[in-house]
C-alpha positions in Angstrom: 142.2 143.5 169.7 145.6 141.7 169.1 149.4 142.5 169.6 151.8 142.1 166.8 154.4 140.0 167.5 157.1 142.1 166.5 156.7 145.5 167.4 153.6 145.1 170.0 151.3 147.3 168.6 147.2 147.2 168.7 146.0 145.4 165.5 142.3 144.3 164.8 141.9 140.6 164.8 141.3 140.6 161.2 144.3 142.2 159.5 146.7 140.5 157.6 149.5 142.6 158.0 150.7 145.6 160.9 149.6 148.5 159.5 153.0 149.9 161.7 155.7 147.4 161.1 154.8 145.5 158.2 154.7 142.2 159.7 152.7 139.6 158.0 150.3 138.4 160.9 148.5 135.2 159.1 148.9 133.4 155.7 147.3 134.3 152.7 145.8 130.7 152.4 144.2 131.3 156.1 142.6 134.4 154.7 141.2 132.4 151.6 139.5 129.2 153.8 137.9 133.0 155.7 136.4 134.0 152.6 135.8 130.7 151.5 133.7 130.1 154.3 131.5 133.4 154.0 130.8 133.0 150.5 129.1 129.8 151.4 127.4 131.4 154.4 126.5 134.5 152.0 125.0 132.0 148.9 122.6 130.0 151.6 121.8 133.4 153.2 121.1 134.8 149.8 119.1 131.2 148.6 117.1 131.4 152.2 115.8 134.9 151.8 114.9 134.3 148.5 113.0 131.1 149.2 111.8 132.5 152.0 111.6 136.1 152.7 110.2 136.4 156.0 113.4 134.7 157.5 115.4 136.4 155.1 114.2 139.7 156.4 114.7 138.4 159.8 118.1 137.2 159.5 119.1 140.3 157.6 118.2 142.6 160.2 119.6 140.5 162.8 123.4 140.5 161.2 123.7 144.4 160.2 125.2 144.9 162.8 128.0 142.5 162.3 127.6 142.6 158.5 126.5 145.2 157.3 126.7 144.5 153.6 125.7 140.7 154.0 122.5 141.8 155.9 121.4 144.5 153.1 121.6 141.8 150.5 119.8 139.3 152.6 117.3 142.3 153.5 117.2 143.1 150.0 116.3 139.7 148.4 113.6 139.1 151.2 111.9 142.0 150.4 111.9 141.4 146.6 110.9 137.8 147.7 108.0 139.3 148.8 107.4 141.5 146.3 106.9 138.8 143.8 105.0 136.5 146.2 102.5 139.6 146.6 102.6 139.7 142.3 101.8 136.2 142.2 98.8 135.9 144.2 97.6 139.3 143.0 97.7 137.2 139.6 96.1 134.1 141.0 93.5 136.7 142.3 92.9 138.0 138.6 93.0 134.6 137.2 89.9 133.2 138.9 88.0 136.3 138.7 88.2 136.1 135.1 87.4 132.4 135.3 84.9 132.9 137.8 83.2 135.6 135.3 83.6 134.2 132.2 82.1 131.3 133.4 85.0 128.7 132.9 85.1 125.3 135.1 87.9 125.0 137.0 87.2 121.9 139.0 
């Protein structure tokens, strides 16, 4: 927790203005490198449990706490990572038993 200059009340660290007096607290162009910054944390967050769910799932769980919303969507894509990864070998599995029946070389 912060002060405000102006009229010393409790503020959280991330508020732009006092919710008493008004006072501006940072610049609007601080507040845009901030979200700058976690969109580019959010996309390689997103990309990582996509490529690789088991992190993703790990990661996610690890930064609910903190970020709630950013470790639901990480938790989210890692588990549909999965999902497909399970799908795809199911269908590899399918694939060569049909080969494998059929008779078909596949050396």
């Amino acid at each position: 927790m912060k002060t405000c200059p102006k009229c010393y009340s409790q503020i959280d660290e991330d508020m732009v203005l006092c919710p008493t007096c008004g006072e501006r607290l940072r610049t609007f162009s601080e507040k845009r490198r901030y979200d700058k910054h976690s969109a580019m944390l959010l996309r390689f967050l997103v990309i990582l449990s996509a490529i690789l769910p088991p992190i993703g799932a790990i990661v996610g769980v690890s930064i609910k706490k903190r970020h709630p919303i950013l470790g639901k969507i990480c938790f989210k894509y890692a588990v549909t990572g999965i999902v497909i990864y399970i799908m795809l070998l199911l269908l590899a599995l399918i694939c060569w038993l049909a080969m494998t029946f059929l008779g078909v070389s596949y050396l």
